[in-house]
Structure formats: structure tokens, C-alpha cells
C-alpha positions in Angstrom: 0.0 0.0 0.0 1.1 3.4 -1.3 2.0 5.4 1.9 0.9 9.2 1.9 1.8 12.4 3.4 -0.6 12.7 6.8 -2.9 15.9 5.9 -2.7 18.1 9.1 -1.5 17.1 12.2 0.4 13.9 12.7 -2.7 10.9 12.7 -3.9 8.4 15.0 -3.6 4.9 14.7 -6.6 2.7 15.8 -6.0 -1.1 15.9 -8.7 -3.4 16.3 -8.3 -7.2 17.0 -11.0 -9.7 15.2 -11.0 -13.4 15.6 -14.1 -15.1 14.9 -15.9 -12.0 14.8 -16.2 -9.9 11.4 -19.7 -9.3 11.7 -19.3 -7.5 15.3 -15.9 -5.9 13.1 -17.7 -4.6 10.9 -19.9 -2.5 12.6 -16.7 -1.7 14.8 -15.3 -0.5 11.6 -18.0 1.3 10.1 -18.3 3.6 13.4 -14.6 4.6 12.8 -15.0 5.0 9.1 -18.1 8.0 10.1 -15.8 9.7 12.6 -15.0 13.1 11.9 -12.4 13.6 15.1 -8.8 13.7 14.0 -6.9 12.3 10.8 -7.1 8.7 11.3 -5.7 5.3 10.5 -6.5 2.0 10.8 -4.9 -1.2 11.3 -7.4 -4.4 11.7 -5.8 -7.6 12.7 -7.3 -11.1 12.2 -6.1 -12.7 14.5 -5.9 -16.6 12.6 -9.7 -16.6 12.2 -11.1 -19.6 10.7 -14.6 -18.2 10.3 -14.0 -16.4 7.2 -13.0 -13.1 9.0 -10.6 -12.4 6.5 -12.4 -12.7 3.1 -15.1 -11.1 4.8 -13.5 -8.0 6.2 -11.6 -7.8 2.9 -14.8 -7.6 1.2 -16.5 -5.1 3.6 -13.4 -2.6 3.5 -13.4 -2.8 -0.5 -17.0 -1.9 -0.7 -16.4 0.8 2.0 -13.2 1.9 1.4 -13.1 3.1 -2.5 -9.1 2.6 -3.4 -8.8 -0.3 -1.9 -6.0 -2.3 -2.9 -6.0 -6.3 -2.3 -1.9 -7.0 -2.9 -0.5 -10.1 -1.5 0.7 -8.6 2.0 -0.4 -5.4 2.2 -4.5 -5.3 1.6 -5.9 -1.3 2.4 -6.5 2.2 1.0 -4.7 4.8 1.6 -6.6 8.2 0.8 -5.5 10.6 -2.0 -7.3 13.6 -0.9 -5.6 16.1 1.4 -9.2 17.6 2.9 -9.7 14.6 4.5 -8.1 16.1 7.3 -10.8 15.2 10.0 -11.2 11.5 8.8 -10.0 8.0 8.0 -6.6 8.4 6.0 -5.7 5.1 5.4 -7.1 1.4 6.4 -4.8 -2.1 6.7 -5.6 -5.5 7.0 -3.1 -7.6 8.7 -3.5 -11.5 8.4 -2.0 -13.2 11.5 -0.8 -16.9 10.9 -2.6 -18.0 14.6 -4.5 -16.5 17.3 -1.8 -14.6 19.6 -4.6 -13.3 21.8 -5.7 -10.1 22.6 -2.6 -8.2 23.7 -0.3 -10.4 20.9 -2.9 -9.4 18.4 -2.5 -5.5 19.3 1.1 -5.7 19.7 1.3 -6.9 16.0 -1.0 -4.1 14.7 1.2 -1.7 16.9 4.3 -3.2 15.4 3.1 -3.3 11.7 2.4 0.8 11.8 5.5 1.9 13.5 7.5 0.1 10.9 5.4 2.0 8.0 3.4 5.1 9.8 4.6 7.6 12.5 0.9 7.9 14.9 1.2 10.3 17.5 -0.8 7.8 19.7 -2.4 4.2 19.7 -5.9 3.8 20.0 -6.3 -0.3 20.8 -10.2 -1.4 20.6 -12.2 -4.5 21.1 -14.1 -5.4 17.7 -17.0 -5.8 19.8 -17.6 -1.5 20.3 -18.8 1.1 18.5 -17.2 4.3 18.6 -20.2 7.8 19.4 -19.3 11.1 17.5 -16.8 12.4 19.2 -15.0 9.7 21.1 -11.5 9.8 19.6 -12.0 13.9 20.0 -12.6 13.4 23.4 -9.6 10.9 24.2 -7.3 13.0 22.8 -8.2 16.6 24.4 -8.3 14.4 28.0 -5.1 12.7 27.5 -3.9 16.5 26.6 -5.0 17.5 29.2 -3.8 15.5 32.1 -0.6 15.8 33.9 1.7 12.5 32.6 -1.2 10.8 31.4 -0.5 7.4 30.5 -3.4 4.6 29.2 -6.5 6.9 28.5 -9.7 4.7 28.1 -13.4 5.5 27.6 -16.9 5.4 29.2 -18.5 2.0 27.7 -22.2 2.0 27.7 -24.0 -1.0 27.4 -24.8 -2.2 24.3 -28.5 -3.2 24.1 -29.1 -0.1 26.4 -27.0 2.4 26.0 -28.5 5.1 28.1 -26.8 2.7 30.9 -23.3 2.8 31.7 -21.4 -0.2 31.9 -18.3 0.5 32.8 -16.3 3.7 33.3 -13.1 2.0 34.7 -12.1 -1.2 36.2 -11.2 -1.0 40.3 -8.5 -3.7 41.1 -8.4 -5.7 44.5 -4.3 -7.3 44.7 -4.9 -8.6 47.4 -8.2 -11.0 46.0 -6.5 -10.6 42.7 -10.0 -9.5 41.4 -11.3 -6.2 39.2 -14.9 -5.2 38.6 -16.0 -2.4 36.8 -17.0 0.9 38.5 -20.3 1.8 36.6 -20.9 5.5 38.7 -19.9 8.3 36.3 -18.1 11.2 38.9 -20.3 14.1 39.7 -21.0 16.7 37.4 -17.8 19.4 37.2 -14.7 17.0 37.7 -13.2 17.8 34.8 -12.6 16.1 31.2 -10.8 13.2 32.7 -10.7 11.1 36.2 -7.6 8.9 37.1 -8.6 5.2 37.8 -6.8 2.3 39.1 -7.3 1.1 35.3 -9.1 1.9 32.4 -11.4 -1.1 30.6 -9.3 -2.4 28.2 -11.9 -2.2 25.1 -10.7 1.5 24.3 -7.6 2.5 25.5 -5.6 5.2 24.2 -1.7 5.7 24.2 0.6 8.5 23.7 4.0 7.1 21.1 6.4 7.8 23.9 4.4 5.6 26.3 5.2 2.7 24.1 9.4 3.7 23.8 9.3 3.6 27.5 7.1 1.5 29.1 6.5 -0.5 26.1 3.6 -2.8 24.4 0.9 -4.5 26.4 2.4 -8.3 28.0 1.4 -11.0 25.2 1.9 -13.9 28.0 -1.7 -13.2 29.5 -3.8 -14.1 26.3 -7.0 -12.9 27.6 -7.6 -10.7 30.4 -5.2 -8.3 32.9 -3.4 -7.0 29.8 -4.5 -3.8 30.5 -4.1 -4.2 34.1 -0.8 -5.0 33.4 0.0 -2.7 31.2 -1.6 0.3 33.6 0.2 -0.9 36.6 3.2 -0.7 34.1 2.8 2.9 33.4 2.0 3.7 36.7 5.8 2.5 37.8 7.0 4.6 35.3 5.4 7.5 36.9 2.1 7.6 34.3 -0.9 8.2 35.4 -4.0 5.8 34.3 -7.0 8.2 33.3 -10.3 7.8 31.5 -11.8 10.6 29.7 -15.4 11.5 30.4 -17.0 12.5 27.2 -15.4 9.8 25.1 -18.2 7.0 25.0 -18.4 3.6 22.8 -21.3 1.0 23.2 -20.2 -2.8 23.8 -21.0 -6.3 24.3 -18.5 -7.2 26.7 -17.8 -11.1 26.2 -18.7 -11.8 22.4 -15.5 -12.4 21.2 -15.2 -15.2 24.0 -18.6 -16.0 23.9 -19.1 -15.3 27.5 -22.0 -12.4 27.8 -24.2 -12.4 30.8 -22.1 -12.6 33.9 -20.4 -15.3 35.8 -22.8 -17.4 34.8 -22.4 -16.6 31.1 -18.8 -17.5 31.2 -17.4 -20.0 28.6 -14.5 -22.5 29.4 -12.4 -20.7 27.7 -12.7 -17.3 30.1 -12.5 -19.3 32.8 -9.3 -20.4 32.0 -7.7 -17.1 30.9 -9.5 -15.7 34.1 -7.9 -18.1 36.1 -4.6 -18.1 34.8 -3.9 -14.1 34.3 -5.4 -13.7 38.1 -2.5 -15.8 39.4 -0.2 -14.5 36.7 -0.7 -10.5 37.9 -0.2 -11.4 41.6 2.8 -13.2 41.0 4.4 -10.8 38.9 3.5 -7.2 40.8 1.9 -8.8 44.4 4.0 -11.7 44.6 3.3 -12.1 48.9 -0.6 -11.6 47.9 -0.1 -15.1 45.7 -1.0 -17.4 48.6 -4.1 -15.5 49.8 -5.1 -15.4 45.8 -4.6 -18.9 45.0 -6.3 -19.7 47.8 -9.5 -17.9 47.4 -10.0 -20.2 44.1 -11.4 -22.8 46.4 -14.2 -20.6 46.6 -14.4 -20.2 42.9 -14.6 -23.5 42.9 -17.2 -24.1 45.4 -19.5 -21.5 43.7 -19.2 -23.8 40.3 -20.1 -26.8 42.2 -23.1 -25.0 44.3 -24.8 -23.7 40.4 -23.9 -26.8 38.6 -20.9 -26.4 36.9 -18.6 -29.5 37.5 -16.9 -28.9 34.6 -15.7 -25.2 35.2 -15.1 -26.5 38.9 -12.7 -29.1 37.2 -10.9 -26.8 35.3 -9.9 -24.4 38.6 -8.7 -27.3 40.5 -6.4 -28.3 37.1 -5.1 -24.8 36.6 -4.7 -24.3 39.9 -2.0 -27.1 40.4 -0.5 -26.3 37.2 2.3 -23.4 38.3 3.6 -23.3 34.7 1.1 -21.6 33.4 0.7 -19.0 35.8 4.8 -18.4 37.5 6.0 -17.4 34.2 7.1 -13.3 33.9 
């Protein structure tokens, strides 16, 4: 793909992770391609789909997208027209060989526009959201705005009701090794942003320089506590974790892992990443919280066992006893 000179200020990069999931990509995409914020680029990264992501993102983009070009390698557009200062500049598809999970995925996307692009920022989003009018605008002027601002993330709203807030940041207990979403928006008058123990990692923003020196998110948790990780990171570094107010995406929470509805909704395979990054964070930042953490997964189990779910109660006790998977740094 042809690269072209940014028109006006130096763009954005968004990078959105798909795997198994172009339809909830599409619509992803399609909120991106109707901003109006900042010049923009994208990167989306199929994450070794075998649902027929690829073909059909490929297809979506080239219907969407008029320019684009389908080269072995480098499938995108890249836009000719210099106005186009307030929108989408330039679009990639990058084909991953397997699934690296989430934070793998990102990193690649990360990786694949630093080599080609020079973004000002990152902005990293679950497939599963869709971005309101002025959400990047509203990232951007709060992550301006704050004294060493770090990972900037967004208010989410719920997706079938989005008049309800479903998460504004996630609130982190070490010593339980737990983190819930906080779902009360601060009182009218607190400013553009409010700093959190860590923002929800389905829109996070990040400055360039955040990347040279704390650098990408941890690819060894798969699923789940990457942005945790990542914040806690930062935060080490003297950053300060922030969300910004005004900037508001709906979304599903869980589709991509199958997993909507709560604890009870969860699939197998969030159990296991839940299991696994939970120990893996504690040892690596809290290691003297690990035995009170590991611990409190006999209640985990019990609670499986009391609703009827041997086989999730099965899996805790396995992962639990498996140190491999979770001592590793």
C-alpha cells in the first residue's frame, strides 16, 4: 500500500483485534469510518480466524473503502485527498498466521504501523464496540489534558441499552486478585478526565512515547489483565491511568469469547484465561498476595459446584496445580 503524506496534524492509529468475529468488526469499523475527530488510521488484525474473517472484512473494507487495494501482503486504501483532514486516511488488513490473543494481536498491529506510519498515539479497541461522535476527540483533548497521562480509556455503555453505563473503569483488589467495573460516572464538574486504578481495556488510548518507554501491552496473559498490566506498568513509570469523560463507545462485553451475561455466562475458555492471568498478575507485581489469591480459588470452585458447573469447577482445580502456566514473567 502506497504510503501518503498525513494531511494536518500527525494521525492516529486505531488497531482493532478480530478473531471469529467480522460481523461485530464490521460494525466496529464502520463507526470509525463516520468519525469526523482527528486524521485517522487503521490497522485491523485477524487474529488466525477460521470463520471467514478475512475474506469477509476484505470484502466489507473494499466496498467501504473506494481505493482499496488487495496486494499479497499489504491489503488497504490509503486516501488521496488532502481535505480529508478530520477522517479516516488510510485502512490495513493484517492477516495473522494464529491466534496470539488479545494483547499479541495489538502488539502486531502496533508493530506493523510503527515500521510503516509515525501515529502520534495508539488507539487499541475490542471489535465488539462502537465508537459515538466524538470519542476519539474526546480521548485525545483528555489525554492533553492531564498531567503524565498514560493509558487513557473510555466510558462504555452498554450495548443493548446504552442510556446505561457499563463500565467507566475497572477498580482492582491485589490482594483478591479480582477487578470489577466501577459503573458510577463522577459528579457533574470533575473535569474532562478522572484517574482510575485502570481503564477497561476495550478502548484505550496511548501517547507514542508511552510505548518507547514502558513499552507494548504483556502477550503472556492471552486474555484478560493485559490492561491491568499494562496500567500498573505505566504507573511504575510514573504515568498516570486516566479515563476521559466525554469519550463514549457502546459494547457487548464477552462476544469475542462468547461469554455475555455474567459469571454465569462465562465460557470455558474465560474461565481459564481468568484463572490463569489472576494468578499470573499477583505473582508478577503482588507476589506475597499469591498465597491468599490462589487460595481464594477454592471458593471459585465451590461456587461452580453449588450452580452446577462441575466442569468449570474441574478446570480451577487443574489450573490451579498447574504453576507453569501462571509463574511465568
Amino acid at each position: 500500500m502506497a504510503e501518503v503524506q498525513d494531511p494536518g496534524a500527525s494521525a492516529v492509529c486505531a488497531v482493532v483485534v478480530n478473531w471469529n468475529g467480522w460481523r461485530d468488526t464490521v460494525t466496529c469499523l464502520d463507526s470509525l469510518l463516520a468519525l469526523r475527530d482527528a486524521p485517522l488510521r487503521v490497522v485491523v488484525c485477524d487474529n488466525g480466524s477460521d470463520d471467514g474473517s478475512r475474506d469477509e472484512l476484505a470484502r466489507h473494507l473494499q466496498a467501504r473503502c473506494r481505493g482499496w487495494a488487495d496486494a499479497p501482503g499489504e491489503p488497504g486504501f490509503a486516501a488521496t485527498d488532502a481535505a480529508a483532514h478530520d477522517a479516516v486516511i488510510a485502512v490495513h488488513l493484517l492477516r495473522l498466521p494464529r491466534n496470539l490473543g488479545y494483547a499479541g494481536g495489538a502488539n502486531a498491529g502496533i508493530d506493523w504501523a510503527r515500521q510503516r506510519w509515525s501515529p502520534r498515539g495508539f488507539w487499541i479497541l475490542n471489535n465488539d464496540v462502537e465508537a459515538q461522535p466524538g470519542a476519539l476527540r474526546a480521548l485525545l483533548a483528555a489525554h492533553a489534558g492531564a498531567a503524565r497521562a498514560g493509558i487513557c480509556g473510555s466510558v462504555l455503555l452498554d450495548w443493548d441499552a446504552p442510556q446505561r453505563v457499563q463500565a467507566v473503569a475497572g477498580v482492582y483488589r491485589r490482594w483478591l486478585g479480582v477487578g470489577w467495573h466501577q459503573t458510577r460516572l463522577p459528579e457533574e464538574g470533575s473535569g474532562p478526565s478522572v484517574e482510575v486504578d485502570y481503564p477497561v481495556g476495550a478502548s484505550m488510548y496511548v501517547a507514542a512515547g508511552y510505548l518507547d518507554e514502558v513499552g507494548p501491552m504483556d502477550p503472556g496473559y492471552f486474555l484478560y489483565c493485559e490492561e491491568m498490566d499494562w496500567a500498573e506498568r505505566g504507573r511504575r513509570f510514573g504515568y498516570r491511568a486516566i479515563v476521559a469523560l466525554a469519550s463514549r463507545l457502546r459494547h457487548k462485553e464477552g462476544a469475542s469469547t462468547d461469554s455475555r451475561g455474567g459469571v454465569r455466562g462465562k465460557s470455558l475458555l474465560s474461565e481459564r484465561y481468568g484463572v490463569i492471568s489472576r494468578l499470573r498478575i499477583t505473582r508478577k507485581f503482588w507476589p506475597h498476595y499469591l498465597p491468599v489469591v490462589w487460595s481464594s480459588l477454592f471458593i471459585v470452585i465451590l461456587d461452580r459446584l453449588l450452580h452446577g458447573e462441575a466442569a468449570r469447577a474441574a478446570l480451577v482445580l487443574r489450573l490451579m496445580f498447574k504453576p507453569s502456566l501462571w509463574l511465568r514473567t
